[in-house]
C-alpha positions in Angstrom: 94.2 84.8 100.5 93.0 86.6 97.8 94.8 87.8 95.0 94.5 91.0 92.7 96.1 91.9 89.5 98.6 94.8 89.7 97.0 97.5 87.5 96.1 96.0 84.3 99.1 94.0 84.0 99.1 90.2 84.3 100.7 90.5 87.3 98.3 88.8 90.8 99.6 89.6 93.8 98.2 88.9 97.5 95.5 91.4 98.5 97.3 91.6 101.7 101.4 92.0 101.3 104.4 92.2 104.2 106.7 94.7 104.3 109.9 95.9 106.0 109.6 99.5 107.2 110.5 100.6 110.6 111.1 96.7 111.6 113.6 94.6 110.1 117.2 95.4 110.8 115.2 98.2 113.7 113.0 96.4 116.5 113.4 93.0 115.1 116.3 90.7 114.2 116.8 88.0 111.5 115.2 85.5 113.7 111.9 86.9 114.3 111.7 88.4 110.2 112.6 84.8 109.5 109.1 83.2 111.4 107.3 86.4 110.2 108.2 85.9 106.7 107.5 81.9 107.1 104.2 82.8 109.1 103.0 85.3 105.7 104.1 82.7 103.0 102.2 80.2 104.6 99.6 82.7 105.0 99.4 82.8 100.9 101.6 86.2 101.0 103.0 86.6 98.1 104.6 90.1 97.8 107.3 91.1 99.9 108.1 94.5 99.9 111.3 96.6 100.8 113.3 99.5 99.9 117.5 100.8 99.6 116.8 102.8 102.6 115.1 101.2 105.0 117.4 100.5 107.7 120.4 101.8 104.9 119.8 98.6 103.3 119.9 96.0 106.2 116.4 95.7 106.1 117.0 94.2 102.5 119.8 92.2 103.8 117.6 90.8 106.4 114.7 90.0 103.9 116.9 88.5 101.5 119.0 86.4 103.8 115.4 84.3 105.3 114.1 84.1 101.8 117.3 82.5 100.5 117.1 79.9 104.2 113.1 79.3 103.7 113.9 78.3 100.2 110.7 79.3 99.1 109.9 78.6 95.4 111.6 82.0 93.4 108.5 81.8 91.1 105.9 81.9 93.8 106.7 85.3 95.6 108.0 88.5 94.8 109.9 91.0 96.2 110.5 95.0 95.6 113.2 97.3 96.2 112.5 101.4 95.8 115.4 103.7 94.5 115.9 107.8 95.7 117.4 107.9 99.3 120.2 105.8 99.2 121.0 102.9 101.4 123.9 104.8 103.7 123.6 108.1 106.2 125.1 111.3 104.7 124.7 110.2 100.8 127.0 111.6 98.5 125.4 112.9 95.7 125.2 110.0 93.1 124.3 107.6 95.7 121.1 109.0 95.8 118.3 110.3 93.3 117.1 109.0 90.2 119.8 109.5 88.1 120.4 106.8 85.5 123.8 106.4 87.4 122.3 105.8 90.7 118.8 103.8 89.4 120.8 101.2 87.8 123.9 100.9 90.4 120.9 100.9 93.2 119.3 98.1 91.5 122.6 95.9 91.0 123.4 96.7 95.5 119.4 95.5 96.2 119.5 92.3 94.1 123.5 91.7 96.1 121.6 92.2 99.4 118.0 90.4 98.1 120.1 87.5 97.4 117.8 87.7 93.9 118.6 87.5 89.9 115.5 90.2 89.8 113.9 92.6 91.4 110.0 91.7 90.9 108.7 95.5 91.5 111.1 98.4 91.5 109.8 102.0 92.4 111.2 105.3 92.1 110.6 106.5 95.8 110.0 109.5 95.5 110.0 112.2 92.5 113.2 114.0 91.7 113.7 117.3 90.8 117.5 117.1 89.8 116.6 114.4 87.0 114.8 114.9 83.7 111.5 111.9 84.0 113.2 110.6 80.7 116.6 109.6 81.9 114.7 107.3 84.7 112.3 106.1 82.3 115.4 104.8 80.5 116.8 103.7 83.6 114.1 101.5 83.9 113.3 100.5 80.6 117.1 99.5 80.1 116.9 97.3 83.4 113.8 95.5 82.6 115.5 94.7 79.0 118.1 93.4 81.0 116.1 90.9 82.8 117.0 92.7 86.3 113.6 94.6 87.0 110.1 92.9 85.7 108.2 96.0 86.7 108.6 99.5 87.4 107.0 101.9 88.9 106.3 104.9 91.5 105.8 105.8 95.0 104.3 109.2 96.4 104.7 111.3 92.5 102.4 113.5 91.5 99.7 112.3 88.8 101.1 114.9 86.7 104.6 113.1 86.8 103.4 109.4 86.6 101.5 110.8 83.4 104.5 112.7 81.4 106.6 109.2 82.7 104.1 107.1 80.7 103.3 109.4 78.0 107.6 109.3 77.6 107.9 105.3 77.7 104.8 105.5 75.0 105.9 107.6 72.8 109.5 106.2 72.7 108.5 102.8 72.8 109.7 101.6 76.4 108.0 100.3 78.8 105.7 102.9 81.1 105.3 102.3 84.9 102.9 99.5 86.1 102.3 100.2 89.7 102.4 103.4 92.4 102.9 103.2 96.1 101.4 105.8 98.0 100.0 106.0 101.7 96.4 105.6 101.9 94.2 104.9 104.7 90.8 106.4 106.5 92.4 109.4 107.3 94.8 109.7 104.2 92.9 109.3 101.3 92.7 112.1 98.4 95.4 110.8 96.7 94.4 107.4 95.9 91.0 108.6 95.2 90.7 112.3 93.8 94.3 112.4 92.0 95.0 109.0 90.9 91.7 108.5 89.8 92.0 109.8 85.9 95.2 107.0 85.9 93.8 103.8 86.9 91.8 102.9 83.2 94.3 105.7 81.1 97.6 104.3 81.7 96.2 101.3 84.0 97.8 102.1 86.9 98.1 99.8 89.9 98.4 100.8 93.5 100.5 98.9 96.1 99.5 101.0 99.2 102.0 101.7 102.6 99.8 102.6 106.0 96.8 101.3 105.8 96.7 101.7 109.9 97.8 105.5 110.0 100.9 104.5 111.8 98.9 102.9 113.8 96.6 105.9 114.9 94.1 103.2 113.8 94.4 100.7 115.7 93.5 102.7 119.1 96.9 102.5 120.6 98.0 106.4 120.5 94.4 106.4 121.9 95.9 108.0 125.2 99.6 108.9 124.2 102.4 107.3 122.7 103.2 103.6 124.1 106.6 102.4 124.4 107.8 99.8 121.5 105.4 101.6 119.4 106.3 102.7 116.1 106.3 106.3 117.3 108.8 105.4 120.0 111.0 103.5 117.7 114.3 105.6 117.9 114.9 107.7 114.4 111.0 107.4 113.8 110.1 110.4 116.3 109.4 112.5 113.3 106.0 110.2 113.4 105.0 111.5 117.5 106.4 115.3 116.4 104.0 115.0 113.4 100.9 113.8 115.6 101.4 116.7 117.8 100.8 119.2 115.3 97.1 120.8 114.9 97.2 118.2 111.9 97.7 115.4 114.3 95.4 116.4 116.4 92.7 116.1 114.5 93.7 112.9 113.1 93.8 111.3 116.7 90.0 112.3 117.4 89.2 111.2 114.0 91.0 108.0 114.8 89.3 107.8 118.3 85.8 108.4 116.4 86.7 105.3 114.4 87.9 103.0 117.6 84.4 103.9 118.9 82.4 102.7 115.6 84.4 99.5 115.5 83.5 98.5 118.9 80.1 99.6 118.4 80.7 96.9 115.3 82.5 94.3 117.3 85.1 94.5 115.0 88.9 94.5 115.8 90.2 98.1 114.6 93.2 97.1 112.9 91.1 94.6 110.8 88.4 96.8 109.7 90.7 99.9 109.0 92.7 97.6 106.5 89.2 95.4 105.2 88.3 99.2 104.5 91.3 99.6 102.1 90.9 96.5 100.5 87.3 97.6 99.6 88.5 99.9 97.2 88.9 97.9 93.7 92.0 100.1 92.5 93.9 99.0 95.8 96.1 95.7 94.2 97.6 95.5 97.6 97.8 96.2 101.1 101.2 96.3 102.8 101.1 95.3 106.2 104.0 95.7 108.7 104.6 94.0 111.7 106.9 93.1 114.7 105.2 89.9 116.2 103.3 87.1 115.0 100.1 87.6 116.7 100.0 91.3 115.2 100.6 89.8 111.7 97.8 87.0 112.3 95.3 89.8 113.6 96.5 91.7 110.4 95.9 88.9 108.2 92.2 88.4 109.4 91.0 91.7 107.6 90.4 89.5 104.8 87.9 88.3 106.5 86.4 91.2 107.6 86.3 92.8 104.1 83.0 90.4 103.6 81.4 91.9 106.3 81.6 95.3 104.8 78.4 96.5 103.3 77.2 100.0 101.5 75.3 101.0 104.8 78.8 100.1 107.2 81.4 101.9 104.9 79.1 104.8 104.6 78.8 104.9 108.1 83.0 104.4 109.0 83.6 107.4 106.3 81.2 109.4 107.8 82.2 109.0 111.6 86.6 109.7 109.9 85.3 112.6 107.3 
């Protein structure tokens, strides 16, 4: 495993992380999140990653449950929790948001269902327009004083916002956000490298990307429509197939398909060389993979090895082929 600092904080955490999304508490039970989790740890994972709303917080219950049975060493992973949806259907309106109400009373449900003291990595899921930046800069900055949150940060803002959200914790001396979490991949990648770009050596921004397989456009297996126990066929989730079938998604596919074609032509894997691509950009702390069965996770796990394959001529030529 390899292991990368998180922005410029002190902070190393595995190149290649494991996350919850669309699986725990979904498609798979605590049995199976119990060998996956084993399988990554053992794997040198060291970042676990989760959020109040996936699977309205049994996904965390999950997650928290095997790490407390594995008895893994507390100071040897971490694990994340992101605030804004809420963790129940049908939210009432201070059990969502980024409110300093709903940040700090969020926090105190993820540690109960993490089974933790503190929350590694807490993010603010998504911007909110209903709440000044400087009442969840506050938030934050009171629950990091507090020992309950050891970083803070974003996922999916706008530069714009991370910025002012800094520029706040600066100028009133608390503590700024560390780390963002956006979705970036080959076919999803403007964000992380046109936007962000100004923030990774001004504010020293760290990046702990979601998606690094498109959903799974990537790996070829939408290649000729939309296989059952696929994420896109994963009641609740069919938001993902409506999506593809827009002109958008359209596009995506043939650019995904172009891809498939260059990695066989490679004799690469497609899963592994559309996540060694990711971890070829040096502002990408971590990769958050996501899977439902050991094998995936293994195949998953040997990008690391394909990232030292990856020469000028090779990512010029995958860019080109996904442009």
């Amino acid at each position: 495993m390899q292991y990368r600092r998180l922005g410029s904080s002190g902070l190393k955490l595995s190149a290649l992380g494991f996350g919850s999304w669309v699986t725990f508490g979904t498609s798979i039970g605590r049995n199976q999140a119990r060998e996956l989790i084993a399988q990554a740890f053992d794997a040198g994972v060291n970042f676990f990653d989760n959020a109040e709303t996936y699977a309205n917080g049994e996904a965390e219950r999950i997650m928290g449950d095997v790490l407390a049975d594995l008895r893994l060493p507390r100071d040897a992973w971490c694990v994340s929790s992101k605030v804004y949806f809420g963790a129940v259907d049908h939210p009432a309106p201070t059990q969502k948001g980024l409110s300093r109400k709903h940040v700090i009373e969020a926090c105190e449900q993820a540690l109960r269902r993490l089974r933790v003291d503190h929350l590694d990595l807490y993010y603010c899921h998504r911007p909110d327009p209903d709440t000044p930046i400087e009442e969840t800069v506050r938030a934050m900055d009171a629950l990091i004083r507090q020992g309950k949150v050891l970083y803070w940060g974003t996922s999916e803002w706008p530069a714009e916002a991370i910025r002012e959200a800094a520029d706040i914790a600066r100028a009133n001396g608390l503590h700024p956000p560390t780390m963002e979490q956006p979705e970036y991949n080959l076919l999803h990648r403007e964000r992380v490298e046109v936007e962000y770009a100004p923030l990774y050596s001004a504010i020293g921004l760290g990046t702990t990307i979601w998606s690094p397989l498109a959903s799974g456009l990537l790996t070829g297996k939408y290649n000729d429509g939309v296989p059952d126990g696929s994420r896109m066929a994963t009641p609740g989730y069919e938001w993902l197939a409506r999506r593809m079938a827009t002109p958008e998604g359209v596009a995506k596919l043939e650019r995904a398909r172009r891809f498939a074609a260059i990695a066989k032509e490679l004799g690469e894997k497609p899963a592994q060389l559309a996540i060694a691509w990711c971890l070829h950009n040096p502002h990408v702390s971590s990769v958050i993979l996501g899977a439902s069965r050991p094998e995936q996770l293994r195949e998953n796990l040997g990008a690391l090895a394909v990232v030292e394959r990856l020469d000028a001529a090779t990512i010029a030529r995958i860019e080109a082929a996904t442009a």
